[in-house]
C-alpha positions as CSV (number, residue, x, y, z in Angstrom):
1,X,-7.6,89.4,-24.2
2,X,-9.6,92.5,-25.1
3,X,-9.1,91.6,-28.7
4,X,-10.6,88.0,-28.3
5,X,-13.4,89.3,-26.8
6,X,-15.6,89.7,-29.6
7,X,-14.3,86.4,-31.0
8,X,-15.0,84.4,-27.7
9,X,-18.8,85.9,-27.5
10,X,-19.6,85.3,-31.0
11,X,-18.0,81.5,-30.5
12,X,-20.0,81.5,-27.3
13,X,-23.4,83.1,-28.7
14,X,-23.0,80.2,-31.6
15,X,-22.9,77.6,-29.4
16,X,-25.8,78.3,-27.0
17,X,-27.9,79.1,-30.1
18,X,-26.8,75.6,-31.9
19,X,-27.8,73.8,-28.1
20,X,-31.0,75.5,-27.7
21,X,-32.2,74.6,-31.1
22,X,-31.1,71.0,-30.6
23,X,-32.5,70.8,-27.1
24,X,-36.0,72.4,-27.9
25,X,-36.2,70.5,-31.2
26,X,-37.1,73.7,-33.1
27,X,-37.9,73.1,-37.1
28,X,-35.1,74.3,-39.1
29,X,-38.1,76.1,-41.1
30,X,-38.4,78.5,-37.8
31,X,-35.0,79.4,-36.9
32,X,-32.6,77.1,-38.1
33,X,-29.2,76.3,-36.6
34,X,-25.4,77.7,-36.7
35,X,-24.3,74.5,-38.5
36,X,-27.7,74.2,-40.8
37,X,-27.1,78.1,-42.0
38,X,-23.5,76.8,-42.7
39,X,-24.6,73.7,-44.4
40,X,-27.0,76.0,-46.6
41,X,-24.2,78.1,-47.7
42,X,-22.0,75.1,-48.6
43,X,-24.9,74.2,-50.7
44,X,-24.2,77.1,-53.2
45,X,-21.5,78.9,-51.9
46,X,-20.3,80.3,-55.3
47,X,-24.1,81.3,-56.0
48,X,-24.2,83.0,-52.7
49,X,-20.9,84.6,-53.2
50,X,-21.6,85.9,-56.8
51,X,-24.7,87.4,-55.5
52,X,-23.0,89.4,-52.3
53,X,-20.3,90.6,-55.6
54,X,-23.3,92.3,-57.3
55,X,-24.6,93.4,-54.0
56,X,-21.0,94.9,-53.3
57,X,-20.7,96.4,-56.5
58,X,-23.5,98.6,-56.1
59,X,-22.6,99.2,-52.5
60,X,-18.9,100.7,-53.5
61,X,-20.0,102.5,-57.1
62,X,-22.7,104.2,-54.3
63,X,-20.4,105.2,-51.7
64,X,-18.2,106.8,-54.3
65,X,-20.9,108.8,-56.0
66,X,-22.3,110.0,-52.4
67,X,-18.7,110.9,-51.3
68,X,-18.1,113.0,-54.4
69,X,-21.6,114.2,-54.6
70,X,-21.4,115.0,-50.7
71,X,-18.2,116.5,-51.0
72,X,-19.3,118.6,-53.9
73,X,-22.6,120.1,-52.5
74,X,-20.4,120.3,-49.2
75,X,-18.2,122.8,-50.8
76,X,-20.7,124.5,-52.8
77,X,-22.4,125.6,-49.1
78,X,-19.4,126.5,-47.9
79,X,-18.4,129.1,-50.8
80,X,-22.0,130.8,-50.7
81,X,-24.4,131.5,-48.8
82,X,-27.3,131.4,-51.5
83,X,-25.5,128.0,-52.8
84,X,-26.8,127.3,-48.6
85,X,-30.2,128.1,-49.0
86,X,-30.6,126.5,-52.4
87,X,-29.5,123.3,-51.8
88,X,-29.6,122.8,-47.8
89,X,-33.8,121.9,-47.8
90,X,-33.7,119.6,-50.9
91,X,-30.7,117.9,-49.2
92,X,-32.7,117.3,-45.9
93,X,-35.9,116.8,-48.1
94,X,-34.0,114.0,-50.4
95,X,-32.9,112.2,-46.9
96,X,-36.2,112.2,-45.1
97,X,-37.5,110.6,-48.3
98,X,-38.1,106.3,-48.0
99,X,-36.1,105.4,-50.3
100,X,-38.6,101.8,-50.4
101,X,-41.3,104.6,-51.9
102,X,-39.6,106.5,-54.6
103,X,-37.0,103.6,-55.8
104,X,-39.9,101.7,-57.5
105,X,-39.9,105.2,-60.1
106,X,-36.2,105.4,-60.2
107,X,-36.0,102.2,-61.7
108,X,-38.7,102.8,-64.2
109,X,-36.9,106.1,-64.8
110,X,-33.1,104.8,-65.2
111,X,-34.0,102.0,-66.7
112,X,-30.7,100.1,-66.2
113,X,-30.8,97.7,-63.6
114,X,-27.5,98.7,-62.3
115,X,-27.6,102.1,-62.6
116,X,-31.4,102.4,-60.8
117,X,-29.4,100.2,-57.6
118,X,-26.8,102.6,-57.5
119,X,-28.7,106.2,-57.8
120,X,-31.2,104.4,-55.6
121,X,-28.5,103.7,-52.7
122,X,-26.6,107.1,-53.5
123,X,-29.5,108.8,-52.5
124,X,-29.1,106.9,-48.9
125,X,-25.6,107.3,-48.6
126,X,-25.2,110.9,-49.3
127,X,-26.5,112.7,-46.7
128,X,-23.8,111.7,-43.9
129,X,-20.8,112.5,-46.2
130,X,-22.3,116.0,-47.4
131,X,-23.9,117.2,-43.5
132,X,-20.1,116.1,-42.0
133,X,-18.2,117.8,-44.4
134,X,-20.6,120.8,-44.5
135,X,-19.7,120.8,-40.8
136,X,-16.4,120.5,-40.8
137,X,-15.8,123.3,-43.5
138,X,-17.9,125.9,-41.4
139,X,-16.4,124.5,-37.8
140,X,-13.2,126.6,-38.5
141,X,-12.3,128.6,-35.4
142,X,-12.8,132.8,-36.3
143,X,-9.4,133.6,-34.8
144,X,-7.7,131.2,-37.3
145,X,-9.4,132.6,-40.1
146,X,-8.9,136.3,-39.3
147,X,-5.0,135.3,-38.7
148,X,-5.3,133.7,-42.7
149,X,-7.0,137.1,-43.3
150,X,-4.8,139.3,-41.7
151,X,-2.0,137.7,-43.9
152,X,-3.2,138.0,-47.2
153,X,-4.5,134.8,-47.9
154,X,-6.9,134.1,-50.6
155,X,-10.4,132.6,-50.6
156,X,-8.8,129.3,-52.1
157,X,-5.8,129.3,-49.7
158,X,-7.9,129.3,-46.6
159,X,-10.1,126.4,-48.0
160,X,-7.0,125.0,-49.1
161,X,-5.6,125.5,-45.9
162,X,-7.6,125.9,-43.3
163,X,-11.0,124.9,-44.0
164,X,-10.1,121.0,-45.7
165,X,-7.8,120.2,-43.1
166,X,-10.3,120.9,-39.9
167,X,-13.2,119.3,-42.1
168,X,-10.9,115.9,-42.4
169,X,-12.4,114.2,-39.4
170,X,-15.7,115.0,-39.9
171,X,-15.6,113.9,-43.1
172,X,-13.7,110.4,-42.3
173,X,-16.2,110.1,-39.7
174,X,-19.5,110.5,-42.5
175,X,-17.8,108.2,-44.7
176,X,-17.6,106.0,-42.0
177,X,-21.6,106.0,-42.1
178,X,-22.0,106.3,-45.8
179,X,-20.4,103.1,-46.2
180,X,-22.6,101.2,-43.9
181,X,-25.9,103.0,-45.6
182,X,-24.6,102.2,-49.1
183,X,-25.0,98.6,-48.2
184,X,-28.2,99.7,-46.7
185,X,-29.3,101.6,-49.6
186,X,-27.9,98.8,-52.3
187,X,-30.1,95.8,-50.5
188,X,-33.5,97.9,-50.4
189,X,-33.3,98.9,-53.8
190,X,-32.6,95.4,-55.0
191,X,-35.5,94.1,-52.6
192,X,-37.4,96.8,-54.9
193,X,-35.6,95.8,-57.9
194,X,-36.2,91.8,-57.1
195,X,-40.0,91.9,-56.3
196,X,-40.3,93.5,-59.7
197,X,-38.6,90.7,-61.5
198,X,-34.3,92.2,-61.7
199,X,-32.6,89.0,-60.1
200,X,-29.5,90.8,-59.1
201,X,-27.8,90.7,-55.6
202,X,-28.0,88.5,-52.8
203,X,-31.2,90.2,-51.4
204,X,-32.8,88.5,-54.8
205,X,-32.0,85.7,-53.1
206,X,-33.3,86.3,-49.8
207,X,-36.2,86.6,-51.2
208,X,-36.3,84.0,-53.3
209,X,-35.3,81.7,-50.5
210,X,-38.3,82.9,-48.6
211,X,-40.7,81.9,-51.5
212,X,-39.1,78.8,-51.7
213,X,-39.2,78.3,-47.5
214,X,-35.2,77.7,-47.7
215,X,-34.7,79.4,-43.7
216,X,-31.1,78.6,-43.8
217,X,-30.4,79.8,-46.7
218,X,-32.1,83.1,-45.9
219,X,-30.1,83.3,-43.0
220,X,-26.6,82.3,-44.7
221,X,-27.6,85.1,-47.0
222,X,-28.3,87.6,-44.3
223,X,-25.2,86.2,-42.5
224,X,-23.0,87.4,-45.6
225,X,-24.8,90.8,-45.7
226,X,-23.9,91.2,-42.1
227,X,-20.2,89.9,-42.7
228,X,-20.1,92.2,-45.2
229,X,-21.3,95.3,-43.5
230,X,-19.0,94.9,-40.7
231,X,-16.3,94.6,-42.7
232,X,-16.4,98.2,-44.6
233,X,-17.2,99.7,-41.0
234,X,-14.2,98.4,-39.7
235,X,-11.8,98.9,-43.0
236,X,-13.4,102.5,-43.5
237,X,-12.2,103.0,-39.6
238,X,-9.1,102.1,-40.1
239,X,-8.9,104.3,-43.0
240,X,-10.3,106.8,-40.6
241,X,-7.7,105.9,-37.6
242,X,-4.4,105.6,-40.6
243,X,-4.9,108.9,-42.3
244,X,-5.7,111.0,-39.2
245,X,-2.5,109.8,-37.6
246,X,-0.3,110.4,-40.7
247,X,-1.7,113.9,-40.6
248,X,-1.0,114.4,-37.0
């Protein structure tokens, strides 16, 4: 029953927003209904679906540049302490930044329509992958690595292992919120990218259905994006949930 739960409140939340539409007559201009968003997307669905495939494409090239890039800087902090200093600020400076005011430049800079979405939504997704890791390298307990120490081991050994294996979780658990911003960070760079004339993705057509006052098919559009997001949370957790349990 616990398992139907979500299912029964979504079926439930559907169906008293369908009735309240019908009953208080509201214009499918202002909030249109379930089976009016559905209708929408059986309008174009292979338009809709072609656009969420760009819009995904950016989102998984992203979360594989932020994992390697996080994982990288991750270990570079971890081996030095003036690899730390150097790199730590402009990590935390890069994050802070709105992505909405610099990816208008990264476009012009990259050029590539593609390429721009993806630095543009690396740059969001980073940060969680690289701070988790970075956490999990340095979270090592000091008895363990005197012990590793005390035995000989090199500095490779007790990163190979020691350090890796107590940063696993943390990591899993960044990813786990990298791949939710890269699908964050891939529809605000193509809202950038789509007010300035690049119709890729399906937040091109969000706005486009807005110009056009097409509600419903705005909302089967947002509908797909939120599919779509809960989706990679949930796979990336049971990534998360399948790997730590082999290892244990």
């Amino acid at each position: 029953m616990t398992r139907l739960a979500p299912t029964l409140f979504g079926l439930l939340f559907l169906a008293l927003w369908e009735g309240l539409v019908r009953l208080l007559d509201v214009p499918a201009y202002l909030v249109p209904g379930p089976l009016a968003i559905i209708a929408a997307f059986l309008d174009d669905p292979f338009g809709l679906l072609a656009a969420l495939a760009a819009t995904l494409a950016v989102t998984f090239t992203a979360m594989i540049a932020a994992t390697t890039l996080g994982v990288a800087l991750a270990l570079a902090i971890a081996a030095s302490p003036l690899a730390r200093a150097a790199i730590q600020p402009w990590a935390v400076a890069l994050q802070v930044t709105p992505i909405v005011a610099i990816a208008p430049l990264i476009i012009v800079w990259v050029g590539n329509p593609f390429a721009a979405l993806v630095v543009c939504a690396t740059i969001v997704a980073f940060f969680p992958v690289f701070s988790s890791t970075a956490a999990g390298l340095a979270a090592v307990a000091p008895e363990f690595l005197d012990l590793f120490r005390l035995n000989g081991a090199s500095s490779g050994q007790i990163l190979w292992l020691l350090r890796l294996p107590s940063a696993l979780p943390f990591f899993l658990a960044g990813l786990r919120i990298s791949g939710g911003l890269s699908l964050v960070g891939a529809v605000v760079a193509e809202f950038v990218a789509g007010s300035g004339g690049f119709a890729t993705g399906l937040a091109y057509r969000l706005i486009e259905a807005g110009y056009r006052l097409q509600i419903p098919r705005m909302f089967a559009a947002l509908v797909l994006l939120g599919i779509a997001g809960v989706t990679i949370n949930a796979t990336l957790g049971w990534f998360e949930r399948w790997l730590l349990a082999r290892r244990g």
